[in-house]
DSSP file (Angstrom, degrees, kcal/mol; ACC not computed):
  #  RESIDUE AA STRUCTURE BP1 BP2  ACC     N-H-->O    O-->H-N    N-H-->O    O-->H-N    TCO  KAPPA ALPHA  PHI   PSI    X-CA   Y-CA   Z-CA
    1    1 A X              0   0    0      0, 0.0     2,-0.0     0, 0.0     0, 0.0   0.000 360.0 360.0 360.0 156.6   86.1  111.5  117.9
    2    2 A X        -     0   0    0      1,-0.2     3,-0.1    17,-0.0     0, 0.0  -0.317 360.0-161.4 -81.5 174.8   85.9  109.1  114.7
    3    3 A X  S    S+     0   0    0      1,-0.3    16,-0.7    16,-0.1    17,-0.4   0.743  77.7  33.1 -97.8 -46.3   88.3  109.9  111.6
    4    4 A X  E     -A   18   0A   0     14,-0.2     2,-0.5    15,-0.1    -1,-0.3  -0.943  55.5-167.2-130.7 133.0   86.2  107.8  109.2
    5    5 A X  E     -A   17   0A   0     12,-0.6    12,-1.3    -2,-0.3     2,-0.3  -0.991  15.3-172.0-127.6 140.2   82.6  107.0  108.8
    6    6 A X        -     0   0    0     -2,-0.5     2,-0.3    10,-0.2    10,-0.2  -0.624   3.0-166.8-119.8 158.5   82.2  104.1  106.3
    7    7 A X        -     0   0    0     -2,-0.3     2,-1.5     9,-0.0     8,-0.9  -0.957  24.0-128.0-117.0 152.5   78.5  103.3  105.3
    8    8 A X        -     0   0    0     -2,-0.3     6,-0.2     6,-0.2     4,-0.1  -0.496  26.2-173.4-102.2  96.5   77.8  100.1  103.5
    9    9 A X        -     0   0    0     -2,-1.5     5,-0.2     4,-0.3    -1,-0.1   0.357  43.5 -92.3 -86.2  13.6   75.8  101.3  100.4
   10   10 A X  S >  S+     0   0    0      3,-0.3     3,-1.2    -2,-0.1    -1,-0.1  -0.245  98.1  63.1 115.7 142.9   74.7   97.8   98.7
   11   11 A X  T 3  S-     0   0    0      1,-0.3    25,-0.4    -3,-0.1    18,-0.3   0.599 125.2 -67.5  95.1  14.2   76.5   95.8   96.1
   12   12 A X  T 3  S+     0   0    0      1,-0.3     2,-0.5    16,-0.1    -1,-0.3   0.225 112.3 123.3  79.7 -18.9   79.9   94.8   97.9
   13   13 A X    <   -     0   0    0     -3,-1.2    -3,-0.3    15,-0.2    15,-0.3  -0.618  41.2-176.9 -74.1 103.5   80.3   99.0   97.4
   14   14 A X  E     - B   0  27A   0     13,-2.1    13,-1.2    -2,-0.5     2,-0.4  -0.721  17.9-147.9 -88.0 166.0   80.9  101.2  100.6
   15   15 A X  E     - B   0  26A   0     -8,-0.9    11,-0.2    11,-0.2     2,-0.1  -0.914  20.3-172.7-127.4 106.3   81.2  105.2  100.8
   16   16 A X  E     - B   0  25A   0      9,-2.4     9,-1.0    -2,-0.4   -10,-0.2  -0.600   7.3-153.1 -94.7 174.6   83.7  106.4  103.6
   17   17 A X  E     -AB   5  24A   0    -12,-1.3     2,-1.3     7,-0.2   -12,-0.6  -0.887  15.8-134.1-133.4 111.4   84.1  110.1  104.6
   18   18 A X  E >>> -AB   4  23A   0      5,-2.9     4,-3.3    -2,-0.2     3,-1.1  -0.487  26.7-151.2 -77.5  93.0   87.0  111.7  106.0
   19   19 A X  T 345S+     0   0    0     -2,-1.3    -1,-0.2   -16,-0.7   -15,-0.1   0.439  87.7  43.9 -50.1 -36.7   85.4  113.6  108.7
   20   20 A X  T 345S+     0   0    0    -17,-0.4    -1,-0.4     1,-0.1    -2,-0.1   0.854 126.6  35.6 -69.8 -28.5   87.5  116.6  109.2
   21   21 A X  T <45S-     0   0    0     -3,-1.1    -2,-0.3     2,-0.1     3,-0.1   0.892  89.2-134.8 -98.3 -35.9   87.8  117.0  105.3
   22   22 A X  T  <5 +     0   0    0     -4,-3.3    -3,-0.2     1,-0.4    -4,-0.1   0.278  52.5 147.2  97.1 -14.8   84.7  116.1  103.9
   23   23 A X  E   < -B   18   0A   0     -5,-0.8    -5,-2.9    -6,-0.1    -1,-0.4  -0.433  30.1-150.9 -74.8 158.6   86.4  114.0  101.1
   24   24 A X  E     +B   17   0A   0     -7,-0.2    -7,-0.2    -3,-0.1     2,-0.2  -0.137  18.5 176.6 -92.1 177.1   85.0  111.2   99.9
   25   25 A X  E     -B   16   0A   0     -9,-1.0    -9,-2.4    -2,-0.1     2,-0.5  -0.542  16.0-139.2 169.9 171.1   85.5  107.9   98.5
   26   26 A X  E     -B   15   0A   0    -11,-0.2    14,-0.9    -2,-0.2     2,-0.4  -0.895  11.4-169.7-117.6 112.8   84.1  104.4   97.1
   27   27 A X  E     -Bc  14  40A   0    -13,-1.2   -13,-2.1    -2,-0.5     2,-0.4  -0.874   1.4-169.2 -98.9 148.6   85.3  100.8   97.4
   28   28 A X        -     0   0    0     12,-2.3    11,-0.2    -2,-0.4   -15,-0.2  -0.989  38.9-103.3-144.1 140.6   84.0   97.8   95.5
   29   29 A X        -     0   0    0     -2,-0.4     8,-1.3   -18,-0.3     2,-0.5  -0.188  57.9 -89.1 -61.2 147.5   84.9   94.5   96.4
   30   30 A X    > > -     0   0    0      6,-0.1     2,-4.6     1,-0.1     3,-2.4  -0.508  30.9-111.2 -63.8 109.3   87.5   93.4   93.7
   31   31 A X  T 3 5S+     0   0    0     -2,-0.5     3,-0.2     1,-0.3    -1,-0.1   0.473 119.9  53.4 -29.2  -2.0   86.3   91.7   90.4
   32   32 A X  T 3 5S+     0   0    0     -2,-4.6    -1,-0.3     1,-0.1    -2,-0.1   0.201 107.7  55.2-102.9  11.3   88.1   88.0   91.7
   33   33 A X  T < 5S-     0   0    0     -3,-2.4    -2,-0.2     2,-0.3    -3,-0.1   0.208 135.1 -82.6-142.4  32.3   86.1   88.4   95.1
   34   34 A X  T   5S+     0   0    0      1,-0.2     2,-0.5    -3,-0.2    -3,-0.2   0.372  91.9 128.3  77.4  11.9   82.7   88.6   93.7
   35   35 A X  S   <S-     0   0    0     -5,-0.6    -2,-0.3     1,-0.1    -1,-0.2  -0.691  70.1-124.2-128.0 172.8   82.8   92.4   92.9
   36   36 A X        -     0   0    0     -2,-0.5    -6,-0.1   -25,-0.4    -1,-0.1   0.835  38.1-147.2 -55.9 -38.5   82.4   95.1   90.3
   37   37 A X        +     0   0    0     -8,-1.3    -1,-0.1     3,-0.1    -7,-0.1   0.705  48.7 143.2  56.9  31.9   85.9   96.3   90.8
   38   38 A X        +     0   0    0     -9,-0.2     2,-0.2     2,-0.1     3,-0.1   0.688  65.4   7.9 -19.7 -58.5   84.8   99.8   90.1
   39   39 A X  S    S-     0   0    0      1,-0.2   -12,-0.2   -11,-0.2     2,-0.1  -0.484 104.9 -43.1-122.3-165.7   87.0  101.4   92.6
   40   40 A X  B     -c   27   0A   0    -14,-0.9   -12,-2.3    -2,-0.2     2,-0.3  -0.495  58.8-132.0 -72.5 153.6   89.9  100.8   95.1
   41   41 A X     >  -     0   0    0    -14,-0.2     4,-2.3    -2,-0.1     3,-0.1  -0.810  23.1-105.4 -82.4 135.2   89.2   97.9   96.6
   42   42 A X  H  > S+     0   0    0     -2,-0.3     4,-0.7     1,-0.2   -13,-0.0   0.844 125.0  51.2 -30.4 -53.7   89.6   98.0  100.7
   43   43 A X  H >> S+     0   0    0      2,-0.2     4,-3.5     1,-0.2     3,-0.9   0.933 107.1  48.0 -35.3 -65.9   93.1   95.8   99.9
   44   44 A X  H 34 S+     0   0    0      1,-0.2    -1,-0.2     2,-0.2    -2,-0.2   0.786 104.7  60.2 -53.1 -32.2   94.3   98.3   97.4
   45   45 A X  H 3X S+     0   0    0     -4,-2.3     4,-3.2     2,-0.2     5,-0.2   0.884 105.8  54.3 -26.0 -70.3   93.4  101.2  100.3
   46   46 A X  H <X S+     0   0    0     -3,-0.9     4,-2.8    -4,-0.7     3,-0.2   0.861 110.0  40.5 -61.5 -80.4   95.9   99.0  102.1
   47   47 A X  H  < S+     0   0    0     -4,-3.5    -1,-0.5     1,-0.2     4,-0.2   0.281 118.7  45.9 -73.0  29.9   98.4   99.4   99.3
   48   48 A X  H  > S+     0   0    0     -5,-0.4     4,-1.8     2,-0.1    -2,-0.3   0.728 106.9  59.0-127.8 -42.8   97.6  103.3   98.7
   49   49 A X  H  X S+     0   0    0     -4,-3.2     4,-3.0    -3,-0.2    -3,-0.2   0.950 111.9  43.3 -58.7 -59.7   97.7  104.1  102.6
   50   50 A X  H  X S+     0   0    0     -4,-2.8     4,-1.1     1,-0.3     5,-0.2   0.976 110.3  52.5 -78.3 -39.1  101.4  102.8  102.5
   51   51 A X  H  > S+     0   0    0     -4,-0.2     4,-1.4     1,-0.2    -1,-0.3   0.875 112.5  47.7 -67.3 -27.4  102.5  104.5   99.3
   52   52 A X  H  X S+     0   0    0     -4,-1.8     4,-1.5     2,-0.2    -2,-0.2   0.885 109.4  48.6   0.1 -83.8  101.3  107.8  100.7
   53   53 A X  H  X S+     0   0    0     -4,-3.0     4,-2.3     2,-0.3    -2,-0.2   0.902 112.8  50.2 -77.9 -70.3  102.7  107.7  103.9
   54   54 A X  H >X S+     0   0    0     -4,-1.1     3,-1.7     2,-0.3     4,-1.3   0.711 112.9  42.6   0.4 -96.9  106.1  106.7  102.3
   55   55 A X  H >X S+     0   0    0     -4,-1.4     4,-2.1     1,-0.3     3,-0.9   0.741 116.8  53.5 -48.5 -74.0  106.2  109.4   99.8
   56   56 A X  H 3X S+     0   0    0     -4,-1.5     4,-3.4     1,-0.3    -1,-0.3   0.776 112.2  46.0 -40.6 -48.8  104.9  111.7  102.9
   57   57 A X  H <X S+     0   0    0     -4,-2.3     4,-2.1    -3,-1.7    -1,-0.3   0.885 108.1  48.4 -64.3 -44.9  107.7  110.5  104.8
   58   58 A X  H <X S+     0   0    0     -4,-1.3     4,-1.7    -3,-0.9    -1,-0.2   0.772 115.9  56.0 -63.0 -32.3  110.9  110.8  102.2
   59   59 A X  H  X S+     0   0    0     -4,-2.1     4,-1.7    -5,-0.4     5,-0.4   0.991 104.2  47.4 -76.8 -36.9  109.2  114.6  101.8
   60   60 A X  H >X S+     0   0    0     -4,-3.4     4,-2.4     1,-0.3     3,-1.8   0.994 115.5  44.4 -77.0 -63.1  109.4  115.4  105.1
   61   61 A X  H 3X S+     0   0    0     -4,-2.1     4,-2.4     1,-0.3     5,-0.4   0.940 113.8  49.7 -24.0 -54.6  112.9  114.3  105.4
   62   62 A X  H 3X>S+     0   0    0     -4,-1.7     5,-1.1     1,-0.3     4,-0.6   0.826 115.7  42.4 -72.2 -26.6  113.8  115.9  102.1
   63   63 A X  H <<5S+     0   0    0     -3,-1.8    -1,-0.3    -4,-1.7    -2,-0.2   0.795 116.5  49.0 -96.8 -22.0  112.1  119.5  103.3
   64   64 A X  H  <5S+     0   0    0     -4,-2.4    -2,-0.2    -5,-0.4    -1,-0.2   0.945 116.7  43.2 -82.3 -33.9  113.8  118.9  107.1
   65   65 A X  H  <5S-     0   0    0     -4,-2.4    -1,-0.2    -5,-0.4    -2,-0.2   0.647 126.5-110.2-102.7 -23.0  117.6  118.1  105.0
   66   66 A X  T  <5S+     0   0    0     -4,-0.6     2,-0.3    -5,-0.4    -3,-0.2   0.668  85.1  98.3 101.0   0.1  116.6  121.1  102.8
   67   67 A X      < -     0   0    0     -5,-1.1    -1,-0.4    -6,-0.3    -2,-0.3  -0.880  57.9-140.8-120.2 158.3  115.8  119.6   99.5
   68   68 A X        -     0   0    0     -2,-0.3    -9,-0.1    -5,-0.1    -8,-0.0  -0.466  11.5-158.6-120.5 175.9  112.2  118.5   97.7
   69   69 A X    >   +     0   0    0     -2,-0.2     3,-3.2    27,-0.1   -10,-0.1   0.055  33.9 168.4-149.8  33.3  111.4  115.4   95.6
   70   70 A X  T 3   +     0   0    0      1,-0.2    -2,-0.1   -11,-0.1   -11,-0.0  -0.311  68.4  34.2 -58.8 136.2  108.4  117.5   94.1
   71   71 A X  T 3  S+     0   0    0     26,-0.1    -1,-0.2    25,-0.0    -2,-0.0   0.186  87.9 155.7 103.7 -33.3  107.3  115.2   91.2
   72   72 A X    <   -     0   0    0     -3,-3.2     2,-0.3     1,-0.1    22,-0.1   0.465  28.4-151.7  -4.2-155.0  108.1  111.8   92.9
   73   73 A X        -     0   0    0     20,-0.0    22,-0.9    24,-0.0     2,-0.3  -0.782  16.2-172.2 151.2 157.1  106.5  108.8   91.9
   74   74 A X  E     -D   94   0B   0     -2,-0.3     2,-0.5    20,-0.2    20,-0.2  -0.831   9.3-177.1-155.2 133.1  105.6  105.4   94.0
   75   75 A X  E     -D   93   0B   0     18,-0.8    18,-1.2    -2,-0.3     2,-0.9  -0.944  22.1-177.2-121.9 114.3  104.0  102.2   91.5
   76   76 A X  E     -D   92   0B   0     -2,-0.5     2,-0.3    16,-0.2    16,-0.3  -0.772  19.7-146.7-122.3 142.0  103.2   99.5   94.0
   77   77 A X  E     -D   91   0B   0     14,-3.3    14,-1.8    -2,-0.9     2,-0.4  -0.633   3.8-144.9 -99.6 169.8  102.1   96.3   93.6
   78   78 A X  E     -D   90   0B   0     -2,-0.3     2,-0.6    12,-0.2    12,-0.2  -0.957   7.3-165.3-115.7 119.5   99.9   94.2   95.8
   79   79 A X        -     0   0    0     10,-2.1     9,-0.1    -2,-0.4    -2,-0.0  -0.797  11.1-157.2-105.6  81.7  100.5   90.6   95.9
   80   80 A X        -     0   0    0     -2,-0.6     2,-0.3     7,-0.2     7,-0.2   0.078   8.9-173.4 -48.4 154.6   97.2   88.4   97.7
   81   81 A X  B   > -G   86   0C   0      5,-1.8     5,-1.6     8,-0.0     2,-0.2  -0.710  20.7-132.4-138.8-177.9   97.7   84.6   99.5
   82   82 A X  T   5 +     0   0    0      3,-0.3     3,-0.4    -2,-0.3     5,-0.0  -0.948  68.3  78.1-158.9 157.4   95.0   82.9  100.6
   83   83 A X  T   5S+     0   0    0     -2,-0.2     2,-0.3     0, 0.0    -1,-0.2   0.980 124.9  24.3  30.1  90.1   93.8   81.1  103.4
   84   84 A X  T   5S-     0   0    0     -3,-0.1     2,-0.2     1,-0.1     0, 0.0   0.688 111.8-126.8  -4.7 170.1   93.1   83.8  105.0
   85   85 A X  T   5 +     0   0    0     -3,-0.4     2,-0.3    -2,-0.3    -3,-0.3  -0.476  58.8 138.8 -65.6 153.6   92.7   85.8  101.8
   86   86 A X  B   < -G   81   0C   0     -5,-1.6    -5,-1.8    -2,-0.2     2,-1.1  -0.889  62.6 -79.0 167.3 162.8   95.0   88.4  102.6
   87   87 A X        +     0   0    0     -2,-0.3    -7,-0.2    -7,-0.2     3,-0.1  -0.588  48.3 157.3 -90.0  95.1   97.9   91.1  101.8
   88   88 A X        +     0   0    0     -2,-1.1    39,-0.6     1,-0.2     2,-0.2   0.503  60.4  20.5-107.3   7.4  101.0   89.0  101.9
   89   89 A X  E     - e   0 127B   0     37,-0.2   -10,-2.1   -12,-0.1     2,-0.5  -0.874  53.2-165.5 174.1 131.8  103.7   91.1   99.7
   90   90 A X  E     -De  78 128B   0     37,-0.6    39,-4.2   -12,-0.2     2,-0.4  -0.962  13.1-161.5-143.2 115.6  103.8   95.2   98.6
   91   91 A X  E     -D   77   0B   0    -14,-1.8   -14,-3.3    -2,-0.5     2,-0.5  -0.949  15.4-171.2-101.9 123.7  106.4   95.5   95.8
   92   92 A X  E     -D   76   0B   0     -2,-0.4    39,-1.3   -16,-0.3     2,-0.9  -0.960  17.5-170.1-147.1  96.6  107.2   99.4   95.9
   93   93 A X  E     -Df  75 131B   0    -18,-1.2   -18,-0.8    -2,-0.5    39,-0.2  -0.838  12.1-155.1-110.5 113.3  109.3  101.3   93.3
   94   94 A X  E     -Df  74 132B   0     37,-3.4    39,-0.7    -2,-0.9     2,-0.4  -0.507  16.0-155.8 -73.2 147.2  110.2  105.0   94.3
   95   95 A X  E     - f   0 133B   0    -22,-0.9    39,-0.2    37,-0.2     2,-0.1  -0.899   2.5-139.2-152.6 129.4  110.8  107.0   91.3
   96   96 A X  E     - f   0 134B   0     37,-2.5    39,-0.8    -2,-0.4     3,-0.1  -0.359  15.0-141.8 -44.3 118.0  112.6  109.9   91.3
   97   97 A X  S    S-     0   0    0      1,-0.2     2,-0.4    -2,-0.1    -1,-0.1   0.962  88.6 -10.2 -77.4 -14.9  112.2  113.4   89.4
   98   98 A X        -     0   0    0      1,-0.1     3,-0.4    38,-0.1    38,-0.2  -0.986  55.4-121.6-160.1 157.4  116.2  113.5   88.7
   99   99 A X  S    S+     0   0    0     -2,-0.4     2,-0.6    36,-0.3    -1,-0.1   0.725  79.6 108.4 -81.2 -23.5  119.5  111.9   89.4
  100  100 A X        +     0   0    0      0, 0.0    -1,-0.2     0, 0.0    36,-0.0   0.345  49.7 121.1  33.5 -26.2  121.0  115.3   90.8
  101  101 A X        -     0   0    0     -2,-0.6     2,-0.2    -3,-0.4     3,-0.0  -0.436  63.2-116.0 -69.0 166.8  121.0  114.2   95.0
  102  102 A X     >  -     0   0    0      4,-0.0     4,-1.5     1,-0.0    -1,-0.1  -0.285  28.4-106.5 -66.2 153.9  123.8  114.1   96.9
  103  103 A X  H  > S+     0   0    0     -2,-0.2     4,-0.8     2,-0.2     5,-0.3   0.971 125.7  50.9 -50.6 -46.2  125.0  110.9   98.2
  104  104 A X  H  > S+     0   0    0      1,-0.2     4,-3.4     2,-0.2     5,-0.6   0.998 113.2  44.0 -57.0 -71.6  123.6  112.2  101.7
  105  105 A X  H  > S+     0   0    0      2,-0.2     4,-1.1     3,-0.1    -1,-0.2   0.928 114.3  49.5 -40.5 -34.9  120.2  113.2  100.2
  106  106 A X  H >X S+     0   0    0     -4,-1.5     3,-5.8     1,-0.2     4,-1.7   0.685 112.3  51.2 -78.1 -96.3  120.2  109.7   98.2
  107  107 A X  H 3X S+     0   0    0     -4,-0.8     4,-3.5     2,-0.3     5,-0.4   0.715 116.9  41.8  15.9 -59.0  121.1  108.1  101.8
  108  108 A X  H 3X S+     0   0    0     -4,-3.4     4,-1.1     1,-0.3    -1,-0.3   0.838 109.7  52.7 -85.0 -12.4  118.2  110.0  103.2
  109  109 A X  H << S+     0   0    0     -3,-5.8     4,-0.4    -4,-1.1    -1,-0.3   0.806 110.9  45.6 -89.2 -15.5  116.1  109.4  100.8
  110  110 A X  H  < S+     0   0    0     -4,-1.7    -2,-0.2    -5,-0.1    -3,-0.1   0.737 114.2  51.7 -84.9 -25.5  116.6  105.3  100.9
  111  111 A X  H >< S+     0   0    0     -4,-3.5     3,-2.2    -5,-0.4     4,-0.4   0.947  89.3  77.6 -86.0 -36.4  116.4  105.3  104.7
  112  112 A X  G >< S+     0   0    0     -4,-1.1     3,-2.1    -5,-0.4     4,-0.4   0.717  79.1  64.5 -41.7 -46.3  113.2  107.1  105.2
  113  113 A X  G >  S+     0   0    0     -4,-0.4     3,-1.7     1,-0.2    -1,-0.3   0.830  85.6  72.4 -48.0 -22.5  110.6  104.4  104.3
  114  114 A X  G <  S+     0   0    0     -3,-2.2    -1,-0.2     1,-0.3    -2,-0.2   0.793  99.6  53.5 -72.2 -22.8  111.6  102.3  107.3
  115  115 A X  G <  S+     0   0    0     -3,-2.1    -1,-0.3    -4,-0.4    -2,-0.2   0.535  74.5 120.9 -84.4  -7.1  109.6  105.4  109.4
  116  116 A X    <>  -     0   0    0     -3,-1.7     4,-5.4    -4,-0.4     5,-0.2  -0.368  57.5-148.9 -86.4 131.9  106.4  105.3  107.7
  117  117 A X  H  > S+     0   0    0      1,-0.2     4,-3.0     2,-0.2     5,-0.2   0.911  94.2  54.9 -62.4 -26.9  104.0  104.7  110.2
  118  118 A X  H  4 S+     0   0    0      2,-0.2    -1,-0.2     1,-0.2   -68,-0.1   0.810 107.5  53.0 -83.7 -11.0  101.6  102.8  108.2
  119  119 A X  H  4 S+     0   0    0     -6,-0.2     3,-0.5     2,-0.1    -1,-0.2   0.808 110.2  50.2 -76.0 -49.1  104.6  100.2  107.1
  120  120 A X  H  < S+     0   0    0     -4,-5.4    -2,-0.2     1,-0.2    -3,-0.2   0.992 102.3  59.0 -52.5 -58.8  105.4   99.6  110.6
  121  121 A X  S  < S+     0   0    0     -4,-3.0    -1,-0.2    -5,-0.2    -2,-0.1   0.564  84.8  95.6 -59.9 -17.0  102.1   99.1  111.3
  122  122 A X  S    S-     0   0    0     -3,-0.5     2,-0.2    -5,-0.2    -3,-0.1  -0.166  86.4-104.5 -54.4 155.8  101.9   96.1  108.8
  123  123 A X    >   -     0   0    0      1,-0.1     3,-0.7     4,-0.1    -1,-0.0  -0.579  35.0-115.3 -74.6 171.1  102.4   92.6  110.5
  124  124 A X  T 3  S+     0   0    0      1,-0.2    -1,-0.1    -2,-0.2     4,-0.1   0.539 113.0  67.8 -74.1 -17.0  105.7   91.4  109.8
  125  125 A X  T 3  S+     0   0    0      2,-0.1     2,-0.4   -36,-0.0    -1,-0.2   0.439  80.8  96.5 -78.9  12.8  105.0   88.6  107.9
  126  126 A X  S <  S-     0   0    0     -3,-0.7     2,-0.3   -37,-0.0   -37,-0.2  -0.807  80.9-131.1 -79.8 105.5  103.7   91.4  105.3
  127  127 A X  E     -e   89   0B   0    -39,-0.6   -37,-0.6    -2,-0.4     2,-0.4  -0.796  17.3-162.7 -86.2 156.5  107.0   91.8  102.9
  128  128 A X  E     +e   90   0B   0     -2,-0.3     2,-0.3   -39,-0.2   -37,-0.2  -0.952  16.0 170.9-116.3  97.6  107.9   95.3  102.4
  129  129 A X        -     0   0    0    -39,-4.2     2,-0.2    -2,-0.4   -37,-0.2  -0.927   7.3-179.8-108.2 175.0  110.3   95.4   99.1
  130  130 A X        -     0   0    0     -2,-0.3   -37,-0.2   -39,-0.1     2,-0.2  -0.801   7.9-165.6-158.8 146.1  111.1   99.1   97.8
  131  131 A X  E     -f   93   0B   0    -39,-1.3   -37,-3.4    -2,-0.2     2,-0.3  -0.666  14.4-134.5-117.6 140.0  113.3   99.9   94.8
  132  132 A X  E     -f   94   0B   0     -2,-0.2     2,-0.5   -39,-0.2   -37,-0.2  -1.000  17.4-174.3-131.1 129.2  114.8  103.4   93.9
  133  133 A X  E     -f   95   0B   0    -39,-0.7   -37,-2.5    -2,-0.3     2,-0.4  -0.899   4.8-167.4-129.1  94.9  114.7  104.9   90.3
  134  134 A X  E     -f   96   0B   0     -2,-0.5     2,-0.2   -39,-0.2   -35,-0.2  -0.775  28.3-122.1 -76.1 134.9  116.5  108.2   89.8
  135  135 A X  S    S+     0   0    0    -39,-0.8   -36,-0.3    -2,-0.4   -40,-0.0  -0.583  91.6  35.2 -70.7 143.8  115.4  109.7   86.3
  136  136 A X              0   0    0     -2,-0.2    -1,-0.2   -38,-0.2   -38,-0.1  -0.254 360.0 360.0  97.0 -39.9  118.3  110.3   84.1
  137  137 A X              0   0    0     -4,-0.0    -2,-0.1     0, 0.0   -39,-0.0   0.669 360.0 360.0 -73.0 360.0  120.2  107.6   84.9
């Protein structure tokens, strides 16, 4: 069965739907690629997909070790190349609600992105940086 059903509503604009949930949501092509830039862009998707799954991944770690990171943060940027057009660099700063881990919790909390599926799933010529920002310090 599908996950997503995209229609393509006119204007560079699509409307997907996440079929078990019912949520919505809208892309327009980005204002440098002949669009309104309204919404995410498919690209930005891209970069939203991976900061998710990353944040998903450092919580499930953090709830399996016994500690949360409710409150987290992720700001990433997306850096395009061209010929192809294309997603060539995802600059990725975790931020922290407090400086408080242990060294083992900081440890777990630095390895964990390397498991997010949707970063694996990147080609490799895709750089991955990530940065870690404990508040308070």
């Amino acid at each position: 069965m599908a996950t997503v059903q995209t229609k393509y509503l006119g204007g560079l604009r699509t409307e997907s739907v996440h079929l078990q949930s019912g949520s919505q949501l809208i892309t327009d092509a980005p204002t440098d690629n002949h669009g309104r830039g309204e919404a995410f862009s498919p690209t930005d998707l891209l970069a939203t997909a991976y900061g998710g799954c990353v944040l998903t991944i450092i919580g499930i770690a953090a709830q399996t070790h016994g500690f949360t990171i409710d409150g987290a943060e992720m700001h990433i940027t997306k850096v395009m190349g061209t010929n192809p057009r294309r997603v060539v660099e995802l600059n990725a700063e975790i931020i922290l609600p407090h400086n408080e881990y242990s060294a083992k919790e900081r440890k777990i909390i630095e390895l964990a992105p390397k498991e997010c599926p949707v970063g694996n799933s990147l080609h490799p010529d895709i750089k991955k940086t990530v940065t870690f920002t404990y508040r308070g310090e």
